[in-house]
N, C-alpha and C positions, 0 to 999 in steps of 0.2 A: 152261700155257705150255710148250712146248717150242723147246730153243736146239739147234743144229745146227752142225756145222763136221765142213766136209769135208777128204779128203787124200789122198793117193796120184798127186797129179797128177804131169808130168812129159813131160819128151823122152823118145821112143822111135820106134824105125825103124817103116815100113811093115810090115806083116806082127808087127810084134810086142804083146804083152801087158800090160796095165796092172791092177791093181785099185785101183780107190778103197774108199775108208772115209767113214761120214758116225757121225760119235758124234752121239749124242743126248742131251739132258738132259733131268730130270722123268720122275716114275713111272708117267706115264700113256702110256708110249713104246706100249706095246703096244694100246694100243688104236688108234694112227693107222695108217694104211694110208702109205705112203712111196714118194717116185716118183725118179729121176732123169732131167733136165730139161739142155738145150744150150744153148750159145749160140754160135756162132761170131762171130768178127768181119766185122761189115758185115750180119749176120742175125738175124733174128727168134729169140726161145726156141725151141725144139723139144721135144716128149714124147722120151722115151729107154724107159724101162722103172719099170713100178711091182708093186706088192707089198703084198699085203692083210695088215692087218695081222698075222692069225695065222701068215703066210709060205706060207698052203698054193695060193695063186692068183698068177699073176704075170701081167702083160700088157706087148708089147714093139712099138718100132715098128719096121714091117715091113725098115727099111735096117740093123737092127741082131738081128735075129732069126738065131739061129744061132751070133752071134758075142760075142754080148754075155750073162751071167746073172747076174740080179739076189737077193738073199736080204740076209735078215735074220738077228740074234740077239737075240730081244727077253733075254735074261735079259745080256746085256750092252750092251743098246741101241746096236744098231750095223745100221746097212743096210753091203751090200756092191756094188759093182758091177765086175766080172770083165770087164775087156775083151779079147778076143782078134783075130786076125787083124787089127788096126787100119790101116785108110786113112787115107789125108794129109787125105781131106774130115769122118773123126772128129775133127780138131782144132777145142778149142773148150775156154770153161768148161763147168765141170759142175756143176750145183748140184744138190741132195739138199732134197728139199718133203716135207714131211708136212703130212696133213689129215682130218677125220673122213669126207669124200666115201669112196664104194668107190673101188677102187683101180680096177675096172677103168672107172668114170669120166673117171679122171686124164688118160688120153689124150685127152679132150675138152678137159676142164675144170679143169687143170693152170695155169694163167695165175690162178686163183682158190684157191690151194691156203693156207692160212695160214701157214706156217710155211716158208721158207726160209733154209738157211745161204749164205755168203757166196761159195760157190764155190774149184774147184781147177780149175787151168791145165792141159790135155792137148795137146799138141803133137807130132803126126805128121812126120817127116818123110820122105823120098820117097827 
């Protein structure tokens, strides 16, 4: 079993920087591979960015590449996700999945992922 709660959400201008936090619990933290996942209001979930779980592969979708980097500490069971240059259309939750799938799956197969926390609030504005 793994429990998850994320954090770091928040108001912030266009153009500027956010990093969330996802704590993890349970000792088998490092063996999951961990994704971060969107939602905006009125839309469907989205891939975001995931992270095998030894931390040394990451895969990212392509509207957030450049600006977005994802990383882990598994010796304090924590994913990270470093947002930068942030647009008004990154507004959204963010939720933090983990699951035994490869990570670089997640981008498919992300809507299947066992384990998600309950999400943090990111709000862009203009």
């Amino acid at each position: 079993q793994v429990q998850l709660v994320e954090s770091g959400g928040g108001l912030v201008q266009a153009g500027g920087s956010l990093r969330l936090s996802c704590a993890a619990s349970g000792r088998t933290f490092s063996r999951y591979a961990m994704a971060w996942i969107r939602q905006a209001p009125g839309k469907e979930r989205e891939f975001v960015a995931a992270i095998s779980y030894s931390g040394d592969m990451t895969y990212y979708a392509d509207f957030v590449k450049g600006r977005f980097t994802i990383s882990r500490d598994n010796a304090k069971s924590m994913v990270y996700l470093q947002m930068n240059s942030l647009k008004v259309e990154d507004s959204a939750v963010y939720y933090c999945g983990a699951d035994l799938m490869d990570a670089q799956a997640m981008g498919r197969y992300y809507s299947g992922m066992d384990y998600w926390g309950e999400g943090t609030l990111v709000t862009v504005s203009s």
